[in-house]
Structure formats: C-alpha cells, structure tokens
DRENDONU-556021 format. One line per 10 residues: number of its first residue (from 1); their letters; for each residue x, y, z of C-alpha. Coordinates in Angstrom, 2 decimals. Example, Ala and Ser with C-alpha at 12.3 -4.5 7.8 and 13.67 -1.06 7.14 Angstrom:
BEGIN
1	as	12.30:-4.50:7.80 ~ 13.67:-1.06:7.14
This chain:
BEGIN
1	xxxxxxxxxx	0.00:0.00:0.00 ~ 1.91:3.40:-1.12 ~ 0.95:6.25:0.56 ~ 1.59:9.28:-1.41 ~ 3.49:12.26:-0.37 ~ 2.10:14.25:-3.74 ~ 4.39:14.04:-6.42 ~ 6.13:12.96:-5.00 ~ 7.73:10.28:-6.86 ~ 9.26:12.01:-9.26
11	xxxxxxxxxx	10.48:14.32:-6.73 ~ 10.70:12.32:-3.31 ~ 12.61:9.39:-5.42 ~ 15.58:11.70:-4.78 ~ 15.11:12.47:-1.60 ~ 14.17:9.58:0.41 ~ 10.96:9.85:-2.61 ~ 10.22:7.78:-3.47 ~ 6.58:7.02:-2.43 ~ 7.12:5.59:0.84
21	xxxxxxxxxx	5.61:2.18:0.84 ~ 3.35:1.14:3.41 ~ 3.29:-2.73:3.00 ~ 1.02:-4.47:5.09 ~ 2.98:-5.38:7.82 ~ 3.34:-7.94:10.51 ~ 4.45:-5.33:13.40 ~ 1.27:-3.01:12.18 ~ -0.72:-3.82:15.39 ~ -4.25:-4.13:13.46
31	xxxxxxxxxx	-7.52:-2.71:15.39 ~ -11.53:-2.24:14.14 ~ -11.44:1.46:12.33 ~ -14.68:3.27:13.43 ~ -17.02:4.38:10.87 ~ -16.05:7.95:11.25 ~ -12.53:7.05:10.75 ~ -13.57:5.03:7.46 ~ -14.76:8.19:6.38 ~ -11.59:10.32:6.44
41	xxxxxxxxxx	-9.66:7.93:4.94 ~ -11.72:8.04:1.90 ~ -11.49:11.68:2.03 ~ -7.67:11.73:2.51 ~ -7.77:8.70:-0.71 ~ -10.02:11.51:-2.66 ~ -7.18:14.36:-2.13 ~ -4.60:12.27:-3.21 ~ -6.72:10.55:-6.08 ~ -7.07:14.37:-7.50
51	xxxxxxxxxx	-3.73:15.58:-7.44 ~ -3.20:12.04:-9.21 ~ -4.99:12.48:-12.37 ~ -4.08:15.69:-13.10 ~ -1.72:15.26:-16.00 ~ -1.14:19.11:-17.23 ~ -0.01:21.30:-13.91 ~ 2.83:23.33:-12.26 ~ 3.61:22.89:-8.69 ~ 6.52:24.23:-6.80
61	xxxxxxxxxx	7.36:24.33:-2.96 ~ 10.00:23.18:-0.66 ~ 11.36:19.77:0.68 ~ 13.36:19.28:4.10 ~ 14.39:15.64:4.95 ~ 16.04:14.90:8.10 ~ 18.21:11.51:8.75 ~ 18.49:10.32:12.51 ~ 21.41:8.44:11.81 ~ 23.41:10.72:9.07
71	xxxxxxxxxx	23.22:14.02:9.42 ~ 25.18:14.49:6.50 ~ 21.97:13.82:4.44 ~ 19.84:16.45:6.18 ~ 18.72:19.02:3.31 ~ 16.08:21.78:2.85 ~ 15.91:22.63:-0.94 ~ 13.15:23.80:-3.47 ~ 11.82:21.82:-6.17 ~ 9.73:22.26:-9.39
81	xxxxxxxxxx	7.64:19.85:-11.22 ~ 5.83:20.68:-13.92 ~ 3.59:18.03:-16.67 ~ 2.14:17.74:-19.67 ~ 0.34:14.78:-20.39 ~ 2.96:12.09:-21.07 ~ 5.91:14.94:-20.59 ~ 7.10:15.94:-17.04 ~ 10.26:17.96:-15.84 ~ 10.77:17.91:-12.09
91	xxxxxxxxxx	13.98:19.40:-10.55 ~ 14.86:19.03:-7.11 ~ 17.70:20.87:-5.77 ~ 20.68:21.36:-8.17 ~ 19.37:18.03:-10.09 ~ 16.87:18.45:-12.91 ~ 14.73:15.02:-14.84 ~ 12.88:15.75:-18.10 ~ 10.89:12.70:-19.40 ~ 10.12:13.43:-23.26
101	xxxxxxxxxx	8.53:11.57:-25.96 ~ 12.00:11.09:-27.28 ~ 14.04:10.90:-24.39 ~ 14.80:10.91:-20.59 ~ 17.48:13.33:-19.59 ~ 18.92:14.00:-16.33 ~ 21.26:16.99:-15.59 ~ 23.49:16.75:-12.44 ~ 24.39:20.60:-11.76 ~ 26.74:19.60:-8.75
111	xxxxxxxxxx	29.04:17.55:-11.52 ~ 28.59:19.25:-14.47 ~ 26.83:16.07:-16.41 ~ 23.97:15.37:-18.30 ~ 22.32:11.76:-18.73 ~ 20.54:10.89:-21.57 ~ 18.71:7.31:-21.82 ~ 15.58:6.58:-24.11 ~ 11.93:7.64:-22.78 ~ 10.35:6.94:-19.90
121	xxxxxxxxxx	6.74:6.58:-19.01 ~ 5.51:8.85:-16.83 ~ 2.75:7.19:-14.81 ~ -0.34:7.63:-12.11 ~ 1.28:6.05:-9.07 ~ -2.16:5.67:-7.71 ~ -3.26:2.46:-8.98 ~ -6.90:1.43:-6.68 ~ -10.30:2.98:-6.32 ~ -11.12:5.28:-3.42
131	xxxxxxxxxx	-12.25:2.73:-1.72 ~ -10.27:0.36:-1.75 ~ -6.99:1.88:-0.73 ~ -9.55:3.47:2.46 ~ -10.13:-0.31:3.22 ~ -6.23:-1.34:2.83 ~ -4.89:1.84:4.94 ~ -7.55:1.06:7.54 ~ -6.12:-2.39:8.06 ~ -2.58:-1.14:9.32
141	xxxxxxxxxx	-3.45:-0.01:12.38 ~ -2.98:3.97:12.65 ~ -4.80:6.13:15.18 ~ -6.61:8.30:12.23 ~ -7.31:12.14:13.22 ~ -9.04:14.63:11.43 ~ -9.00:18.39:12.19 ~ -9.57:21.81:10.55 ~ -8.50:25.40:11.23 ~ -7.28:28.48:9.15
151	xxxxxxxxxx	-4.35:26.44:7.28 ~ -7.08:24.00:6.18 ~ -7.56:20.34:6.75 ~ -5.21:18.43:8.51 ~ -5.48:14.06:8.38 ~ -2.73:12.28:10.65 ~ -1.91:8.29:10.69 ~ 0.03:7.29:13.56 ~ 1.27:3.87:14.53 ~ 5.04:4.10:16.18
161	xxxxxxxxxx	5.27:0.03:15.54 ~ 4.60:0.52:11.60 ~ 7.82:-1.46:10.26 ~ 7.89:1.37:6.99 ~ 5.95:4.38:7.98 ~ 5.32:5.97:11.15 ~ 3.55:8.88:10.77 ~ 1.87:10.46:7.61 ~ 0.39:14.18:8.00 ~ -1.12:16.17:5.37
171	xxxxxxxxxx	-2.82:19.32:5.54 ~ -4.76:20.53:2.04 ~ -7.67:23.33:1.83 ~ -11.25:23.22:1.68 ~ -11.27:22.32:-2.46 ~ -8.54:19.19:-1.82 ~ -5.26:21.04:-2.77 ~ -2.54:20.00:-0.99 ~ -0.53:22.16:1.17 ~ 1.82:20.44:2.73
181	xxxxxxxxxx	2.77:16.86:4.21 ~ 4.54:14.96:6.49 ~ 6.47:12.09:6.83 ~ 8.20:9.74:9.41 ~ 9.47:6.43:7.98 ~ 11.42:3.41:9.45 ~ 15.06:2.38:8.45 ~ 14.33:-0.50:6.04 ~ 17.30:-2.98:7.56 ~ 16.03:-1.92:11.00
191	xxxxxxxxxx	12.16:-1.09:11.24 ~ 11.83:-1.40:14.89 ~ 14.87:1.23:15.82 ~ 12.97:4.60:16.17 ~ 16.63:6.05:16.30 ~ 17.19:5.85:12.68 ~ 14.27:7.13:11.71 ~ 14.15:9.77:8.90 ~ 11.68:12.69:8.25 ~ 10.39:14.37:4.96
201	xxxxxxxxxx	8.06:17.44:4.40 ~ 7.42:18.91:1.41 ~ 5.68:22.37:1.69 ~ 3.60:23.46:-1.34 ~ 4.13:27.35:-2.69 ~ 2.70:27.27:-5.73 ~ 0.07:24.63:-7.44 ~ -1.55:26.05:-10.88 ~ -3.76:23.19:-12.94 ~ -3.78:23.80:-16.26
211	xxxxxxxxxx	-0.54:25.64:-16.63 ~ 2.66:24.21:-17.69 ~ 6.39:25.34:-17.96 ~ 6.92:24.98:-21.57 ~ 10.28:25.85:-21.85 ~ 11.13:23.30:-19.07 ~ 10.39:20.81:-21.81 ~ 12.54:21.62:-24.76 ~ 15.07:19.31:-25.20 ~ 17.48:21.73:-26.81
221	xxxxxxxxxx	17.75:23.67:-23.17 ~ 19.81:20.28:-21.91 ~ 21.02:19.09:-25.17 ~ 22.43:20.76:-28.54 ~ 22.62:19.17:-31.92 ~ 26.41:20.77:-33.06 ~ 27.74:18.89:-36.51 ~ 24.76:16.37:-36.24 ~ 26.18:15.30:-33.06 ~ 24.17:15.55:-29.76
231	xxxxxxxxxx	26.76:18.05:-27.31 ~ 25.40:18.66:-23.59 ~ 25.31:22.15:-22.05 ~ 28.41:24.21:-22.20 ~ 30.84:22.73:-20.32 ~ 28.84:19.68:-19.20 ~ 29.73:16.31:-20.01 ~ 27.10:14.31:-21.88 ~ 26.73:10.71:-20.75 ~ 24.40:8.05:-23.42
241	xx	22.70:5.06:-21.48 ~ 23.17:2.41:-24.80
C-alpha cells in the first residue's frame, strides 16, 4: 500500500521519494477502524486521487528531509515539477529530470553532467479505487485524526510500531489542494529502531492546474545538436545510457 506524499515520486525518489511504501505489515498492530474514521480515509484517498490524475499542472514548494542516523543527508531545498500529459520535468535541488517523448534526460548541476537514456513513461502512481486503498490503509493499524482550522484540513496516521511508515500528516484546503505533508518512515534494515528514523516534508508554494512550464520541456535547453552530433550544455559532459 503506497501512501503518497504528492508528487512525490518524481520528486521524493531523490530524496528519500520515493513514495514511501506502506506494505502491510506484521508489526502493524491491526484494530476495528470506526465508521467515522472510514470516512476520512476516503477523504484523505479523494485528495490524493485528484492531485493524481491531473496530467497538465505546475507545482513548486519546498522539501526538508532529516536523517536520525546521518546528518550528513539532512537538506532543505526547493523543487519544481511541472507536466504535460505524457511529458514531465521535475527538478529538485541542483538536479533536474525531463521525461520526453524522445528521451529521458537528467542533468546533475553539482558535476557538471547530463544523462541521456531513451523515454520513460511517466505514470499515475495511484493504482486502486477510493475505496479500496480506504479499506487497505484502515487495516494497518494507525490512530486516524481529522482536524480543521485556518491552514485548512489536517489528516494524521500514527502507529510508532509501523515497520515502513510511522507517521503520515497532510494538511490541504477546503477544495482538496494539498498544502503540505509529512512524513516519518522506518530504516528498512532496521524497522523497529525509532533512532534511525528519517523525516520528509514537502511544503507546497505554488500549485496552478492547467498551466505548464513549456520551456522546461525543450530538449534543446539540456542538449544541442552541433555537426549532427548531440553536445550537452556548455561545459557539461554528456553521458548516453546504450
């Protein structure tokens, strides 16, 4: 069961991510959901449903991630992701992915390189009905809250003996967009070690349907055709997965 932290998957992949994967687990102490609670996890399966099939958007904010173990992988950056149908440009960071018709390219700003490999699909990570990932998250046994005040709509799952994720927050306003959301997940080599726990927010800025960044999505911003051969930015390397 994958519960979504918004685009995350294009953009939390690099960060922690991906979609942090709630598999139905043995340590999830299971317990009767109450009808009430039923009810806000089909509304929290709606919100993320929406943002889902949306396939022409721009949406830009910030994501901090914080590592219990290594603080060395701490970070607060920006990111931008922005689609168009079966075309999508994220960046994250200093480290920009544009899946094209034609191509995937990936541009690595912190070693001057750019990665080119044939296309990739670009795909709806939410895969059941409403209802039936309501039924699947109730069966994992989080205390389910729902409350609302002037940032909007907040929906917590808690369960500290979850073996993948602890904690999942997400606050969006009254027409489902999301604002911001919260993560604590497990170390996967030791799920029942709170101390290596890591956290991930992402904090929404900007979210505009119907409006994409274009230029984001021009090939010929990453990659130049000089003497019929394809040359990277100016003083970049360029790097061909054959």
């Amino acid at each position: 069961m994958k519960v979504k932290i918004l685009l995350v998957i294009p953009v939390l992949i690099l960060v922690a991510v991906g979609y942090a994967v709630i598999r139905p687990g043995t340590n999830a102490a299971s317990k009767p959901v109450a009808p009430d609670q039923t009810g806000v996890l089909q509304e929290l399966s709606t919100v993320l449903h929406k943002m889902d099939t949306l396939t022409v958007l721009t949406i830009e904010g910030t994501i901090t991630a914080r590592d219990l173990v290594d603080s060395s992988r701490n970070m607060e950056t920006t990111f931008c992701y922005t689609r168009n149908g079966q075309e999508a440009y994220y960046r994250v960071g200093r480290q920009e992915m544009i899946s094209l018709q034609d191509a995937y390219i990936v541009v690595a700003h912190d070693v001057h390189k750019v990665f080119l490999s044939p296309p990739r699909e670009v795909v709806n990570p939410m895969k059941l009905s409403v209802g039936k990932e309501a039924t699947l998250l109730a069966e994992e046994g989080y205390a389910i809250t729902r409350s609302v005040n002037e940032a909007g709509v907040h929906i917590s799952l808690l369960n500290r003996r979850h073996p993948t994720c602890r904690a999942y927050d997400i606050t969006f306003d009254s027409t489902g967009w999301i604002k911001q959301t919260y993560m604590r997940v497990t170390d996967e080599a030791h799920p029942t070690d709170t101390t290596r726990d890591k956290f991930i927010g992402i904090r929404i800025s900007s979210c505009k349907p119907g409006v994409v960044r274009k230029e984001l999505l021009n090939s010929s911003r990453y990659i130049k055709i000089s003497n019929g051969v394809a040359v990277a930015l100016t003083g970049y390397e360029l790097i061909k997965d054959r």
